[in-house]
C-alpha positions as CSV (number, residue, x, y, z in Angstrom):
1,X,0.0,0.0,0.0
2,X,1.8,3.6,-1.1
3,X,1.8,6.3,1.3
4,X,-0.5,7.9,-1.4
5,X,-3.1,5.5,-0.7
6,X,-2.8,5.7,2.9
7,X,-3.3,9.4,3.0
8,X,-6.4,9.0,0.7
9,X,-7.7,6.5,3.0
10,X,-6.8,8.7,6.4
11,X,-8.3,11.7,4.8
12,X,-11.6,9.8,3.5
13,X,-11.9,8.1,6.3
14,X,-12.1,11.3,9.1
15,X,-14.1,13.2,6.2
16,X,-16.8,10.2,6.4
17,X,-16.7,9.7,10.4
18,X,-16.5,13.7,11.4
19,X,-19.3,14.2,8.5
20,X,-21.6,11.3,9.8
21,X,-21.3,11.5,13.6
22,X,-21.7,15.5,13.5
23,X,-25.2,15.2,11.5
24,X,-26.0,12.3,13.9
25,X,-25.4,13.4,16.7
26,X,-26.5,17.0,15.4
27,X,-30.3,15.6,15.2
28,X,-30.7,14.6,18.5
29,X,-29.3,18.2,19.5
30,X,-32.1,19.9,17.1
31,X,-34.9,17.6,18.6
32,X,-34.1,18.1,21.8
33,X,-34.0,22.2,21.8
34,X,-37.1,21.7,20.2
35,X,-38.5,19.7,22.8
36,X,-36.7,21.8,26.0
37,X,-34.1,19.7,27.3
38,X,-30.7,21.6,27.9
39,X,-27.8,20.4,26.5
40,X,-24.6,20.4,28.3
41,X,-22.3,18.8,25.9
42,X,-22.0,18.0,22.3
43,X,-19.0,16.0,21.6
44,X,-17.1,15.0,18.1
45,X,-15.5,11.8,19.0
46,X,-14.2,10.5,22.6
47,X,-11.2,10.8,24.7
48,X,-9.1,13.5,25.5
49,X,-10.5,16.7,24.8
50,X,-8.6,18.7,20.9
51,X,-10.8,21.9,21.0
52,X,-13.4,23.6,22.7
53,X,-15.9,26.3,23.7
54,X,-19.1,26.4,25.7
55,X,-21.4,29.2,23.9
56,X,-25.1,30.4,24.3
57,X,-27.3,31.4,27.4
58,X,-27.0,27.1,28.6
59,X,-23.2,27.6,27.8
60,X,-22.9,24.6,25.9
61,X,-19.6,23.0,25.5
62,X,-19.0,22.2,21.8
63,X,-16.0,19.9,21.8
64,X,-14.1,18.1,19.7
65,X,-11.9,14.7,21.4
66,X,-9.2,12.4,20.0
67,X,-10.7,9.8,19.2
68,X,-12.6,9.9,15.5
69,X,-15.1,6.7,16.2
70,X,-18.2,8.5,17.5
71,X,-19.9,11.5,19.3
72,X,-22.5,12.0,21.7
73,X,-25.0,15.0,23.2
74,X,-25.2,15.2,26.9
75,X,-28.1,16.4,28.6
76,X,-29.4,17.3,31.7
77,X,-30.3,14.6,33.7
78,X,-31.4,13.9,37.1
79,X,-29.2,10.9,36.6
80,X,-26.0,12.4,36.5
81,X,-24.8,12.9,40.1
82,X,-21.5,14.9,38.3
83,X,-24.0,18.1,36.8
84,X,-26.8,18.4,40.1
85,X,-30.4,19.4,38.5
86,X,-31.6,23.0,39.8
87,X,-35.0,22.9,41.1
88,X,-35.9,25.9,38.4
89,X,-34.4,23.3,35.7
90,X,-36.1,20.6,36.8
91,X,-38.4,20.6,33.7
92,X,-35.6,20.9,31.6
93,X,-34.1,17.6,32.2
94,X,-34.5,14.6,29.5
95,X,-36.5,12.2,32.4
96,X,-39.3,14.8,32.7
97,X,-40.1,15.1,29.3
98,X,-42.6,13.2,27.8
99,X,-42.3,9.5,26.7
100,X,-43.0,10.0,22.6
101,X,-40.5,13.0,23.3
102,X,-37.6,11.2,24.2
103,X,-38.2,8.7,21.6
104,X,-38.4,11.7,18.9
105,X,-35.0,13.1,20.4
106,X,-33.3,9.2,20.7
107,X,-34.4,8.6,17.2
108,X,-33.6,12.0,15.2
109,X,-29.7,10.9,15.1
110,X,-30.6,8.1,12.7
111,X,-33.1,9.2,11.0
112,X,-30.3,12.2,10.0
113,X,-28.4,9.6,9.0
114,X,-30.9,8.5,6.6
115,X,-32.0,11.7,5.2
116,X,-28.3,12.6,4.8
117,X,-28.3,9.2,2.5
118,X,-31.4,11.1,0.6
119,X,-30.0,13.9,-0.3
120,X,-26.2,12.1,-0.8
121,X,-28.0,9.9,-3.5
122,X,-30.4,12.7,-5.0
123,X,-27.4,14.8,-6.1
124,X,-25.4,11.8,-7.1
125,X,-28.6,10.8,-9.3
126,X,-28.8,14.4,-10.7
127,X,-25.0,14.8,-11.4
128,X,-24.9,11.4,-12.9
129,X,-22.8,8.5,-11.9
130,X,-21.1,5.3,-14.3
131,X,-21.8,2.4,-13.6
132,X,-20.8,-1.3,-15.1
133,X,-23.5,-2.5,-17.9
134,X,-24.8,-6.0,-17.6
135,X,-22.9,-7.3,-20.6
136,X,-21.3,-10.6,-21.3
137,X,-19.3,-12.6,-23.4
138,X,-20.4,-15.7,-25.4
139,X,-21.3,-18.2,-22.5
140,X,-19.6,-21.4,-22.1
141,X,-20.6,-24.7,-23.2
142,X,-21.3,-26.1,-19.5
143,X,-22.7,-22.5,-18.4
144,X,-26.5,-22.0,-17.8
145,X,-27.2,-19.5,-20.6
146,X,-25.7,-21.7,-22.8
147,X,-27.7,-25.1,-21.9
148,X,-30.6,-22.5,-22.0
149,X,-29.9,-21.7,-25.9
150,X,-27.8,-18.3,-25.8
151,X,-24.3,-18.8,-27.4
152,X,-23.4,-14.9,-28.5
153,X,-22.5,-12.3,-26.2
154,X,-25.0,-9.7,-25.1
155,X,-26.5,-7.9,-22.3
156,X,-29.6,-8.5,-19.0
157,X,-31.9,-6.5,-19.6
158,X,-34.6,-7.9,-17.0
159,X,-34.2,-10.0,-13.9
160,X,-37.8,-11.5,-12.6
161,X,-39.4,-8.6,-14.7
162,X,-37.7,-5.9,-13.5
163,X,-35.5,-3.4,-15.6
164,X,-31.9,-4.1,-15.4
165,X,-29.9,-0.6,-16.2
166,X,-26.1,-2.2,-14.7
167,X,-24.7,-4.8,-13.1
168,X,-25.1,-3.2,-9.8
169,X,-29.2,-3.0,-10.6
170,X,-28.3,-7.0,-10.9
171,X,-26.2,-7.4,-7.9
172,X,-29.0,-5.7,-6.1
173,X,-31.5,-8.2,-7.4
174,X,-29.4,-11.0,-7.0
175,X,-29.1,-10.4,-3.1
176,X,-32.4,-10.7,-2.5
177,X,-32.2,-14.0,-4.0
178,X,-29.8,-15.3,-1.4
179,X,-31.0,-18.5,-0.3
180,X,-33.7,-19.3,-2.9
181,X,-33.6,-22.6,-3.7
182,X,-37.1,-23.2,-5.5
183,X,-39.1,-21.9,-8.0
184,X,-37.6,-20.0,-11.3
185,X,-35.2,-17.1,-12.0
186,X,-36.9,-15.7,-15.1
187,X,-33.6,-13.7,-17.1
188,X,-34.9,-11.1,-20.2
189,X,-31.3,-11.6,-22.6
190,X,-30.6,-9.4,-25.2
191,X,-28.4,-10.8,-28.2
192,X,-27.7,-10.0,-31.8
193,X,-30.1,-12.7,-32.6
194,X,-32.8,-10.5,-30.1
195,X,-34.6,-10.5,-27.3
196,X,-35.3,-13.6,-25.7
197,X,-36.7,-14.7,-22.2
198,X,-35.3,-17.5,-20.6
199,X,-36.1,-19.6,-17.1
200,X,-33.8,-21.1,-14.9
201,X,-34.1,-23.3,-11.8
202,X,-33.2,-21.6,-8.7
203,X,-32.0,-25.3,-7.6
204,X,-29.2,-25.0,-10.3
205,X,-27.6,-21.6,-9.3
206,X,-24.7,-22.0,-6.3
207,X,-26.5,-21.6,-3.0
208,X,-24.4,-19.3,-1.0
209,X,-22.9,-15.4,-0.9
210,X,-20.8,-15.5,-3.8
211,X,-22.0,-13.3,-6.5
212,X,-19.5,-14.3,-8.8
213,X,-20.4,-17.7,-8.3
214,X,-23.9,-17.0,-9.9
215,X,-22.0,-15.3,-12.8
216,X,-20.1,-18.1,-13.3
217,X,-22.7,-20.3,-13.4
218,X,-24.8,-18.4,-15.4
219,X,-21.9,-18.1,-18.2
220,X,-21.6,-14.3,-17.6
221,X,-18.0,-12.8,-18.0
222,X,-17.5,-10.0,-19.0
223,X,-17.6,-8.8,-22.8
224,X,-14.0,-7.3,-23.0
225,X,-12.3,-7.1,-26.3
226,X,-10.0,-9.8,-27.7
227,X,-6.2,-9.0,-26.1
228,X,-3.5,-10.9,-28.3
229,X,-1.3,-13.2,-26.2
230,X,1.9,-11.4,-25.9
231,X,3.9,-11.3,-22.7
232,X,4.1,-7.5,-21.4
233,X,5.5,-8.9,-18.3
234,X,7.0,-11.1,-16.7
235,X,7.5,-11.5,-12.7
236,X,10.9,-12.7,-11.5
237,X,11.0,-16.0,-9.4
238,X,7.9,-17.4,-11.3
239,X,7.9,-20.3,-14.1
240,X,8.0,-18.0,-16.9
241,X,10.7,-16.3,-15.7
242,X,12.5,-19.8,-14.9
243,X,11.5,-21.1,-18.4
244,X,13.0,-18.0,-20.5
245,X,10.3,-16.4,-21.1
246,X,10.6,-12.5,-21.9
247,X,7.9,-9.4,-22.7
248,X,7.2,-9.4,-26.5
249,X,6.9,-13.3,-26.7
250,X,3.8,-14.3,-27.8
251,X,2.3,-17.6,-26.9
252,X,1.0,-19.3,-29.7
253,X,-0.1,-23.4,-28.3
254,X,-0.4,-24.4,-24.6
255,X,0.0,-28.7,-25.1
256,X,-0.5,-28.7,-28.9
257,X,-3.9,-26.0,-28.7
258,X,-3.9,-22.8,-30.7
259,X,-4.1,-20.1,-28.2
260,X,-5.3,-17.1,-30.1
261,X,-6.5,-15.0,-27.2
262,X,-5.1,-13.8,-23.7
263,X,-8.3,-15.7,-22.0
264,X,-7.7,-19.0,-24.1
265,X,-4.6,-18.8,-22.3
266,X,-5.8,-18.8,-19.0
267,X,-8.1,-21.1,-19.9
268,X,-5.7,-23.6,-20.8
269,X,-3.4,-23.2,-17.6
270,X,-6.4,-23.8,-15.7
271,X,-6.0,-27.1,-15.2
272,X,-2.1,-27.6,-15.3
273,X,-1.4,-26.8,-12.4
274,X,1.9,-28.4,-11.0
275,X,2.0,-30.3,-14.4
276,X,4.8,-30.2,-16.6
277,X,3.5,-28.4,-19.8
278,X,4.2,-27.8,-22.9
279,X,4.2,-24.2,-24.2
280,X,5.1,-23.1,-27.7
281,X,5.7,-19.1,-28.6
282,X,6.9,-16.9,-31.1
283,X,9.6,-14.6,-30.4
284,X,11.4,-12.6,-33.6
285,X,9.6,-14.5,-35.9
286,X,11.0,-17.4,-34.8
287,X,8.6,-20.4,-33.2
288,X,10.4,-22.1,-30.0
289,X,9.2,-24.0,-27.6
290,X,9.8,-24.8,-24.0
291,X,8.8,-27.8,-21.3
292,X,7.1,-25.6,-18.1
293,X,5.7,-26.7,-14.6
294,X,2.4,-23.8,-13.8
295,X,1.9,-22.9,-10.2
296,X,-0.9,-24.0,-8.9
297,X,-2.4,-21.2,-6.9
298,X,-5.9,-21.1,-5.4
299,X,-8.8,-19.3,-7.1
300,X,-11.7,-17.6,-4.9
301,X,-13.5,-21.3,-4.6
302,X,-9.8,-22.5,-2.8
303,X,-9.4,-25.0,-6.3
304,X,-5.6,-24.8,-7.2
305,X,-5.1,-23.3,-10.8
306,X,-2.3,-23.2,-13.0
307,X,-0.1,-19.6,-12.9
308,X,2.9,-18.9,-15.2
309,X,3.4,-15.8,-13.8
310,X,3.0,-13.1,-17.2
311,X,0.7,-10.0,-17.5
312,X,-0.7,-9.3,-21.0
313,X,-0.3,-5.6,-22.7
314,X,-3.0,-3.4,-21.8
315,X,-5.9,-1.9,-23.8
316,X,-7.1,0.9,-23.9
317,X,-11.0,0.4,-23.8
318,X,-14.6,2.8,-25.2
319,X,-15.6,3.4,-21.4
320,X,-19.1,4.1,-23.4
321,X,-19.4,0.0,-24.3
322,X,-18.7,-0.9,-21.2
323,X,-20.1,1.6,-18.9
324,X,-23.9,3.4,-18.4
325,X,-24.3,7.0,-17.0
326,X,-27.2,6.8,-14.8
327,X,-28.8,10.0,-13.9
328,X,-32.4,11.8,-13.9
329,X,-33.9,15.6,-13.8
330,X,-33.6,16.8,-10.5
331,X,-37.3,15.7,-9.4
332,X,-37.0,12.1,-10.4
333,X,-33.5,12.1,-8.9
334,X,-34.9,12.9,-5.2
335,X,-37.7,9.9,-5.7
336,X,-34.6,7.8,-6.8
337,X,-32.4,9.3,-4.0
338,X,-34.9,8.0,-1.4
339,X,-35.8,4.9,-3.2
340,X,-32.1,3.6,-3.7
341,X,-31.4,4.8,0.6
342,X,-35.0,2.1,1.3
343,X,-33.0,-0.1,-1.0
344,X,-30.0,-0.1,1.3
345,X,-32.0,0.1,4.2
346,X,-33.8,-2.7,3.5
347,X,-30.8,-4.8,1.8
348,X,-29.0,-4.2,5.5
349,X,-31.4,-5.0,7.4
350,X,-31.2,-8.1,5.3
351,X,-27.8,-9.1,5.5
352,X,-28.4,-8.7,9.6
353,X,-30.6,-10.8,9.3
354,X,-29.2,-13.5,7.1
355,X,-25.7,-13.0,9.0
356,X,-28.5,-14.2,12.4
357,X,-29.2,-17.0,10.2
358,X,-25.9,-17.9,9.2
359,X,-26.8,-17.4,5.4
360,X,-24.2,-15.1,5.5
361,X,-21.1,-15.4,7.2
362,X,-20.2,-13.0,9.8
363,X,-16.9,-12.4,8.0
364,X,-18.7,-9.9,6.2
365,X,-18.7,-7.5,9.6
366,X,-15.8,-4.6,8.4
367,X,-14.2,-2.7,10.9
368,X,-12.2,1.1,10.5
369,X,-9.2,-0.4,8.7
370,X,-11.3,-1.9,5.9
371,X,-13.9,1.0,6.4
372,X,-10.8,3.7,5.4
373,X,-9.7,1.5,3.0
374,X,-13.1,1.7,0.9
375,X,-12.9,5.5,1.8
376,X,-9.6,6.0,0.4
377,X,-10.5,4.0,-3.1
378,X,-13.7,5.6,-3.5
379,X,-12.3,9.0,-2.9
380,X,-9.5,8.4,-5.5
381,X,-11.9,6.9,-8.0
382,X,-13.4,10.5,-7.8
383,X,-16.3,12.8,-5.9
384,X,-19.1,11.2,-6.8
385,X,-17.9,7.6,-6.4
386,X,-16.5,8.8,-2.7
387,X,-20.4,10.5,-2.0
388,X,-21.8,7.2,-2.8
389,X,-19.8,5.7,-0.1
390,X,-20.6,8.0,2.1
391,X,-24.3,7.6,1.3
392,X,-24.2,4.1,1.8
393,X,-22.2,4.0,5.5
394,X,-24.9,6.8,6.4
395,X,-27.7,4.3,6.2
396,X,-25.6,2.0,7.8
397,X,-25.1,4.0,10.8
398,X,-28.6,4.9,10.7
399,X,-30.0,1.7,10.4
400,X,-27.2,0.5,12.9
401,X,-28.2,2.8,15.5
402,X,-31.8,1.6,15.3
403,X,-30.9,-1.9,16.2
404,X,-32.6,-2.9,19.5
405,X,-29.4,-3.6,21.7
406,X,-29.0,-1.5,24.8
407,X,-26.4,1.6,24.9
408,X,-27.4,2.0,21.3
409,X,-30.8,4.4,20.1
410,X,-32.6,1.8,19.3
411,X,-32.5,-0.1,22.7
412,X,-32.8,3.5,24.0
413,X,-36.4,3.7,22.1
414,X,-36.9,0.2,23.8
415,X,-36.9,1.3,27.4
416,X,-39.0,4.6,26.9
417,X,-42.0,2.4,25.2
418,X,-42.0,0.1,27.6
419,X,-42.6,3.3,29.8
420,X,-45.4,4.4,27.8
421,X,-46.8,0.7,28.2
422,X,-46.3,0.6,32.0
423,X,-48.3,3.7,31.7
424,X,-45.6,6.4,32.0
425,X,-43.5,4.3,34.8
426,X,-39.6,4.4,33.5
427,X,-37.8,0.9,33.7
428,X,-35.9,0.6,36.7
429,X,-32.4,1.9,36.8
430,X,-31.0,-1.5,37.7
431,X,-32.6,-3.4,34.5
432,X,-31.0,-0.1,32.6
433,X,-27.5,-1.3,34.2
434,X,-27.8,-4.9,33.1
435,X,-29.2,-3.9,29.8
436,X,-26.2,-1.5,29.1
437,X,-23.5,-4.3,30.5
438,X,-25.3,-6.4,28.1
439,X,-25.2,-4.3,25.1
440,X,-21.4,-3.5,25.8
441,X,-20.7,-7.1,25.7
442,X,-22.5,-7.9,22.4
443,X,-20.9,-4.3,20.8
444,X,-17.5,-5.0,22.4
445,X,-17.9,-8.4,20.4
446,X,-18.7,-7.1,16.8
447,X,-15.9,-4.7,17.1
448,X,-13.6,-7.4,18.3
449,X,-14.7,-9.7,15.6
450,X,-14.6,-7.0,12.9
451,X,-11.0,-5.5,14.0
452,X,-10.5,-9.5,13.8
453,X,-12.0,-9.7,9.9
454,X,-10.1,-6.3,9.0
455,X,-6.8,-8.5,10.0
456,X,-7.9,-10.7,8.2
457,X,-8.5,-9.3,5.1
458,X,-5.4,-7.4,4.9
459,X,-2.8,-10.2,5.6
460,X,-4.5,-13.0,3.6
């Protein structure tokens, strides 16, 4: 990783957190005034205390603390021995305000988060953003398309009846799938031939997480343009390189078959791993030959598959074949803005509850090192790739927050309406106590387990 990269992915990453957890945090602070309760504190982040100033007739202390991973609003509280209630304040304290008033003030930081994500995806909709179109290359024999009767590259254009603009729209649409294993995919394919609709057994797609895997299986990959076989590079240490191999050779047979593309020859190493092999080339105009043993290294499935250790030339592609711009006037683009932030919503709310299930695996929980990461990709793939990230970590947080588990909002909403249904009477301080030892123990978990993943990910 270069130090460019790193500073892209500490700059993203405080951008998103100091972004997020001020408008958070900055809705329960609104709500509140609104509703009377003085605020003592509103805090960027935790720890040590970086800046601050206490302004306005309450004197608020706006501060800002070390530590970038959250905020919070303090009020007053009979609660808190360390700020002593006045008895001319009395009213002004968050346990004397109504029931549906606390649960307005607990739940305005999320619900900012999720009309931040409105507004994040309305301008990205208006400005327009590129995304991958659903195109593919002539399926294989053993793939599903093909079986089905399609043998020429083309393009999805409908998946169960709805409109497929990219191969996000699909991914979308595929997740929802997850764990379907009856009834019938119905696919709307567009060829040179024409339009044709096809239906395919859920029982023969992969059952599992793997989005690629349904590609696979489904004999889409994508539609790139032929690359000749010629050897732009070759890495030291690996069988090429061992075998005398140099950039400008062109492979022409791998074991006696005519390999006229770059793919045919990854095709054909596939299976040769560890295998002595024979490999013919033309270097000079001259064709020579050579004897070489492929190293088998595991694909994304763990199957060991045969590496030489070369890069092709690259090409320059028509981003216009590949790629769609997908954007809408201004009023269209706020329906889509809050449509696409209920997709999210709703798709994470899934994979909770799949990850409960074990339909997902819980390797998918990211922590702050893979969280800056995505921040400093998407920043350097540009503004509106980088606001689309942060659209989609605000519903997270949002949605997040309104999980039931104590310390957090939603378990926060718990406790005040089962006041309302014990007919105004709060829930003893005691059951408070266990609940928030209980949802420190299930957070202190997930972040364990996610620090654990982000570890993971980076020294695989």
């Amino acid at each position: 990783m270069s130090i460019e990269s790193i500073l892209y992915s500490i700059f993203g990453f405080l951008i998103a957190t100091s972004l997020l957890v001020t408008l958070h945090e900055w809705g329960h602070y609104y709500v509140a005034k609104l509703c009377g309760v003085k605020i003592l504190r509103f805090s960027i982040g935790f720890g040590p205390t970086l800046w601050s100033r206490c302004v306005g007739p309450d004197q608020t202390e706006w501060k800002v603390s070390v530590l970038p991973f959250g905020g919070y609003v303090q009020f007053l509280s009979e609660r808190d021995e360390t700020h002593p209630v006045l008895p001319e304040e009395k009213h002004r304290a968050f346990e004397n305000k109504a029931p549906w008033q606390r649960i307005a003030i607990i739940a305005a930081g999320p619900i900012m988060n999720l009309l931040l994500a409105v507004v994040i995806y309305s301008l990205v909709f208006c400005v327009g953003i590129e995304q991958d179109r659903p195109r593919f290359a002539a399926p294989a024999a053993e793939s599903l398309l093909a079986k089905a009767g399609v043998h020429d590259r083309g393009e999805i254009v409908a998946w169960n009846n709805a409109p497929v603009q990219s191969l996000q729209d699909m991914q979308w649409l595929w997740f929802q799938e997850i764990g379907q294993s009856s009834g019938i995919l119905n696919l709307e394919v567009k060829t040179l031939r024409g339009t044709r609709r096809l239906q395919i057994p859920y029982a023969q797609l992969p059952q599992g997480e793997d989005f690629m895997a349904w590609l696979e299986s489904l004999g889409i990959e994508p539609d790139m343009p032929a690359i000749i076989p010629i050897i732009s590079e070759v890495l030291p240490g690996q069988p090429a390189a061992l075998a005398g191999l140099k950039p400008g050779d062109q492979i022409t047979k791998i074991e006696g078959r005519a390999i006229g593309e770059w793919r045919h020859l990854m095709e054909a190493l596939k299976d040769r791993a560890d295998k002595n092999t024979r490999l013919e080339y033309s270097r000079e105009g001259k064709t020579l030959s050579v004897q070489i043993i492929p190293k088998g290294m595991p694909d994304r499935k763990g199957v060991l598959i045969g590496k030489i250790g070369v890069a092709p030339k690259r090409v320059q592609l028509n981003r216009s074949d590949y790629t769609v711009l997908v954007r809408y006037p201004l009023g269209q683009s706020i329906a889509h803005g809050a449509y696409k932030t209920y997709e999210l919503t709703k798709m994470t709310l899934l994979a909770i509850g799949k990850m409960v299930t074990g339909e997902i695996s819980l390797k998918n929980i990211s922590g702050p090192v893979r969280m800056a990461d995505m921040a400093g990709k998407s920043l350097q793939a540009g503004w509106v790739i980088y606001l689309s990230y942060l659209g989609l970590i605000s519903v997270s947080l949002g949605v997040m927050n309104l999980l039931p588990i104590p310390v957090l909002d939603g378990g926060h909403i718990v406790y005040e309406t089962l006041a309302i249904l014990r007919g105004g009477k709060p829930v003893s301080v005691q059951w408070v106590m266990v609940g928030q030892k209980l949802g420190l123990l299930i957070l202190g978990s997930m972040m364990l387990l996610a620090f654990f993943n982000d570890w993971s990910h980076f020294v695989k």
